[in-house]
Each structure stands twice: as structure tokens, then as C-alpha cells.
KENU-984300 format. One line per field, with one value per residue (C-alpha): y, z, x; residue number from 1. Coordinates in steps of 0.001 Angstrom, whole numbers, padded with zeros to 6 digits. Example, Ala and Ser with C-alpha at 12.3 -4.5 7.8 and 13.67 -1.06 7.14 Angstrom:
<padrens>
py	[-004500, -001060]
pz	[007800, 007140]
px	[012300, 013670]
seq	[1, 2]
</padrens>
This chain:
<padrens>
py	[000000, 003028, 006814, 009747, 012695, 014681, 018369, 020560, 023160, 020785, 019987, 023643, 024379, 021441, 022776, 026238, 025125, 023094, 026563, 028419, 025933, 025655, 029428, 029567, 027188, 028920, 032555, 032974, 034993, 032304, 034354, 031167, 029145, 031555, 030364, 033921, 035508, 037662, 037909, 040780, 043072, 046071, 048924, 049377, 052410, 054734, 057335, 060237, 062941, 065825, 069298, 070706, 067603, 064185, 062813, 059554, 057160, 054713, 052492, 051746, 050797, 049883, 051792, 054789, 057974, 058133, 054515, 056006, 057971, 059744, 061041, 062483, 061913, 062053, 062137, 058529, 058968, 056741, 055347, 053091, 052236, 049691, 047494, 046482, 043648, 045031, 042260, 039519, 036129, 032445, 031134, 027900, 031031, 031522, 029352, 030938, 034671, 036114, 039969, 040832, 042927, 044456, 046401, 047564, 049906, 051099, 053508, 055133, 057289, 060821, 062053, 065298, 067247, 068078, 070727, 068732, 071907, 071860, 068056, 067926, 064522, 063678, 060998, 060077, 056509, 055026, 056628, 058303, 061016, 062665, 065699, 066663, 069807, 070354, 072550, 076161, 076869, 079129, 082191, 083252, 085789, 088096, 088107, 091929, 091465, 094204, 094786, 095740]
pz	[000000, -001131, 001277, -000482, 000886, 001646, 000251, 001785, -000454, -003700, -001833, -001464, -005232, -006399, -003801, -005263, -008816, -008405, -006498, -009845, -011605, -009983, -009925, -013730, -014049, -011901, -013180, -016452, -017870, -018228, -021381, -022577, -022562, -024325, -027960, -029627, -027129, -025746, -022372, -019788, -018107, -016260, -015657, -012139, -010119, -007750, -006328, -003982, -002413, -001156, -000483, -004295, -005219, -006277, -008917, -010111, -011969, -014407, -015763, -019421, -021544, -024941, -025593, -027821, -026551, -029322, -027842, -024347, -023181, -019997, -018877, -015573, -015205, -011787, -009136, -011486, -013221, -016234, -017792, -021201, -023770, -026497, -026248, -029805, -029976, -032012, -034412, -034957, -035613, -035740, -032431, -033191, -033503, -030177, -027146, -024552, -024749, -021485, -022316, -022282, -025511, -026166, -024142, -020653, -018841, -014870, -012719, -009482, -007397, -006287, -002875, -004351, -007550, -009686, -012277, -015708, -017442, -014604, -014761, -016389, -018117, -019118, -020888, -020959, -021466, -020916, -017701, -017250, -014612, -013928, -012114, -010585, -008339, -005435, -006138, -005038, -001569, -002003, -000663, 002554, 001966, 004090, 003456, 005729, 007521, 007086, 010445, 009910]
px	[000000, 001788, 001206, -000559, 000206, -002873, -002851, -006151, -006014, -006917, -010366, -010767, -009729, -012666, -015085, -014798, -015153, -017930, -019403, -018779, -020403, -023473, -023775, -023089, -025531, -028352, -027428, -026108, -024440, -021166, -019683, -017583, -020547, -022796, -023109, -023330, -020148, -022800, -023943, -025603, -023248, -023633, -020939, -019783, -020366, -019460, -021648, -020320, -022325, -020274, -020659, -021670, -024145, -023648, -020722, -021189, -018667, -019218, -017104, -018078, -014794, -014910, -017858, -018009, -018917, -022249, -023224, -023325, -027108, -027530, -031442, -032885, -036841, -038663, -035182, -034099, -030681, -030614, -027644, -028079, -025902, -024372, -021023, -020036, -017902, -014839, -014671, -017314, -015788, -017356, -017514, -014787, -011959, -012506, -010271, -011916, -014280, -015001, -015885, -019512, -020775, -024220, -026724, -026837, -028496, -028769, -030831, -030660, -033006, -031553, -031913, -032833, -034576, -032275, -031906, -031557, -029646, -026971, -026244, -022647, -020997, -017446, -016594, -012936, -010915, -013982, -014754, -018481, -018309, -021755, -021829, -025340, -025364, -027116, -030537, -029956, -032128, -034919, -033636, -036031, -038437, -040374, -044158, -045818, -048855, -051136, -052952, -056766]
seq	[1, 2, 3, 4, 5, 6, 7, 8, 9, 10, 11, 12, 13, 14, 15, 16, 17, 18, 19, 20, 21, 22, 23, 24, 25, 26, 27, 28, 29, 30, 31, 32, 33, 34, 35, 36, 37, 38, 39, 40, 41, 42, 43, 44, 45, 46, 47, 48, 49, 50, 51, 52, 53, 54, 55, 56, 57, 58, 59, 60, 61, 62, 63, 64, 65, 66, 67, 68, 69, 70, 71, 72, 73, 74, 75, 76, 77, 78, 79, 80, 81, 82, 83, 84, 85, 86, 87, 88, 89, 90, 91, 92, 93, 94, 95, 96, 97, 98, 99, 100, 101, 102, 103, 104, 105, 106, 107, 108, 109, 110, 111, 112, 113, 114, 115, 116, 117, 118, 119, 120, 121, 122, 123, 124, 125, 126, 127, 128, 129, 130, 131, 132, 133, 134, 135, 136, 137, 138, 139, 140, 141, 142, 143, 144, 145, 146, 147, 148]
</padrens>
């Protein structure tokens, strides 16, 4: 009878991939399994409120600036857009294909109304950054009572 030498972290490494699995298999969205290379993705974001308003970052690369549309309606920014895949090629080319291409699209609630012509966007190396000021305060006014 010949000694194995037992190595926990190979039962960990099997446990996890059977995890994956399972999730891929519940969820979607496993981009190397997905017959046309596509699959739904969503750019990550940050959102900071500070002393001026609210910025908020979005990280869309590989998507052209004209694919890219920003709207305000009722407090919900709206961010939508299209991921082209740069170069469409039969799916036997591929050895593996784990970027996500076509449309996405997220939404958040403000805290606050916001002006629509004082929201500002950059767009630079595939970095959204949405500026979206905090309103003005109505300035107090001073209403006389007449006395009868």
C-alpha cells in the first residue's frame, strides 16, 4: 500500500469550482458558454455625495462615446448604452471569450430634484463622470402682515 500525501487546499480548489459551476448554471451569464459571445453586463459604479451635489462614476470601456445615453426623469438617473464587440468572428476562432458585448443599462433614485440643465458629463478613457449639483435653496423671503 503506497502513502498519499494529503494536500487541503486541492479539496478547497474542487469545492470552489464546483461553487462556480453551480452558480453559472443557476445565473447565467457564463460568457464562454454563451453560444453567440454575448452575455448581460452592467458597468460598475461609484456614487459620492459631497458638499456641491452628487458625482457619479461609471465604468463603461470599450464603448463609444455616441453609444453612451444619460437622462434624468422624476429624481431617477438613467444610464443606457451599447457594447459592440470590435470584431465579430465564428464562435470555433474563439479558445476561450469572457468579455460581455451588447446592451446595458442602470438607474438610481436621487436624494434630491435636480436641475436637468446643470447636470454635467465627461466621458474620458472610458470613464463616465456625472456631475449633478445640489438645487440652489430658495432664498427666505419676508411676506408683511397688514394689520386691519
Amino acid at each position: 500500500m503506497s502513502v498519499v500525501k494529503w494536500d487541503p487546499f486541492q479539496d478547497i480548489s474542487a469545492l470552489q469550482d464546483r461553487i462556480n459551476s453551480l452558480f453559472e448554471e443557476s445565473f447565467g451569464c457564463a460568457a464562454t458558454e454563451d453560444p453567440g459571445g454575448l452575455c448581460t453586463w452592467q458597468p460598475v459604479v461609484d456614487i459620492l455625495e459631497g458638499e456641491t451635489g452628487i458625482v457619479l462614476y461609471a465604468e463603461i470601456p470599450g464603448v463609444d462615446k455616441k453609444d453612451v445615453e444619460v437622462e434624468v426623469r422624476d429624481n431617477i438617473i438613467t444610464i443606457r448604452g451599447d457594447r459592440r464587440a470590435a470584431q465579430e468572428l465564428p464562435d470555433n476562432y474563439y479558445l476561450r471569450r469572457e468579455r460581455c458585448f451588447g446592451r446595458f443599462q442602470r438607474s438610481f433614485t436621487l436624494p434630491h430634484a435636480v436641475a436637468p440643465d446643470r447636470i454635467k458629463a465627461v466621458f474620458k478613457n472610458g470613464l463616465l463622470e456625472i456631475t449633478l449639483p445640489r438645487p440652489e435653496a430658495d432664498p427666505p423671503r419676508q411676506i408683511t402682515i397688514d394689520v386691519e
